[in-house]
C-alpha positions in Angstrom: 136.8 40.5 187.3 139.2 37.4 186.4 137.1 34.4 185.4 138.3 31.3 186.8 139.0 28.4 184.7 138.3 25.1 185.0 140.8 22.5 186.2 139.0 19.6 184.1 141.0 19.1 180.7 138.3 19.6 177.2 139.1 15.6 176.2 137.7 14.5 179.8 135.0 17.2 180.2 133.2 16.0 176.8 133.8 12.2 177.4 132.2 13.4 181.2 129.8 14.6 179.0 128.7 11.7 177.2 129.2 9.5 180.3 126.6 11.7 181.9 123.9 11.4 179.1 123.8 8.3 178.3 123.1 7.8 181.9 120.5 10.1 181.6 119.3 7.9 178.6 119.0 4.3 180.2 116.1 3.0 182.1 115.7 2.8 185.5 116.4 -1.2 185.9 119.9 -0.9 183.5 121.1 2.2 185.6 120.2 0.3 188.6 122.6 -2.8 187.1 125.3 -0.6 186.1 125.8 1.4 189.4 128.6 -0.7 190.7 131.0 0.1 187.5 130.0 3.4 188.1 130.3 3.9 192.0 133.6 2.0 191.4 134.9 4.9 189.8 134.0 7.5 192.0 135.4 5.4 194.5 138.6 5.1 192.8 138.7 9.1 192.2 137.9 9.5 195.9 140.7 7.2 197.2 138.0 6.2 199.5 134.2 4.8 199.4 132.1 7.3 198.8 128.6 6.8 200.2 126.0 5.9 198.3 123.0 8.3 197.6 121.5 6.1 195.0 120.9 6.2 191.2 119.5 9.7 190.6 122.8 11.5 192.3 125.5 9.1 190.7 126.4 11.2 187.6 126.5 14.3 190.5 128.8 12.5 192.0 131.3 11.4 189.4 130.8 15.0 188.3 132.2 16.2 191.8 134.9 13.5 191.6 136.5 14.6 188.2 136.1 18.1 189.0 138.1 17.2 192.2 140.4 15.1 190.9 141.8 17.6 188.1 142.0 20.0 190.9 144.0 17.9 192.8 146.4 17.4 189.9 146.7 20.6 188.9 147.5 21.6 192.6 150.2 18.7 192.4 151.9 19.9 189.7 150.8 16.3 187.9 148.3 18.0 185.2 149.0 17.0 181.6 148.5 14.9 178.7 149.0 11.7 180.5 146.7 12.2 183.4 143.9 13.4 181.0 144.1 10.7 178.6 144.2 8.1 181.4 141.1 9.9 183.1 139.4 10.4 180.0 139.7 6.6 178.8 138.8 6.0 182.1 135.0 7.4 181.5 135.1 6.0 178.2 135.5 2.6 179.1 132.6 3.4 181.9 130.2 5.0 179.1 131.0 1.6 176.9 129.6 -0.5 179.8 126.7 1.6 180.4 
C-alpha cells in the first residue's frame, strides 16, 4: 500500500506549526484580538470569506486552508520554492503578530 504524501512543503508545515502553538499559548482575550489577522488569512487562502466558527476552530481552519492551498498548487503545476517561501513568510508574519 502506497502512502500518500503530503502536498504542504517541510518550511511551511513547521512555520504552520509554530503558528498553531503559539495560538494554543495565548489567552483567551489576545486570541480573541488577534482573530482578524488571522481570519484574514484564511480568507486570502480561500479566495473567499470563509465563515467564521469562532476562536477555538481558527487554527483548524488555517490548517484546512494551507493543506488546500498546496494542493491546489501542486495540481496547478505552480508548487515550488517560490510559492512555499511566500506561504511560509506568510504564517510567519501572522505568528509575529500573534
Amino acid at each position: 500500500m502506497a502512502l500518500l504524501r503530503s502536498p504542504v512543503p517541510q518550511e511551511v508545515s513547521v512555520e504552520l506549526g509554530r503558528v498553531v502553538e503559539r495560538w494554543h499559548q495565548l489567552p483567551l482575550g489576545h486570541a480573541i484580538s488577534c482573530a482578524p489577522e488571522v481570519r484574514a488569512v484564511i480568507d486570502a487562502l480561500a479566495g473567499e470569506r470563509v465563515p467564521g466558527l469562532g476562536p477555538s476552530v481558527l487554527m483548524d481552519q488555517l490548517t484546512v486552508m494551507v493543506h488546500d492551498a498546496c494542493r491546489d498548487a501542486v495540481a496547478t503545476g505552480r508548487p515550488g520554492a517560490k510559492f512555499a517561501e511566500l506561504l511560509a513568510g506568510r504564517l510567519a508574519a501572522l505568528r509575529r503578530t500573534l
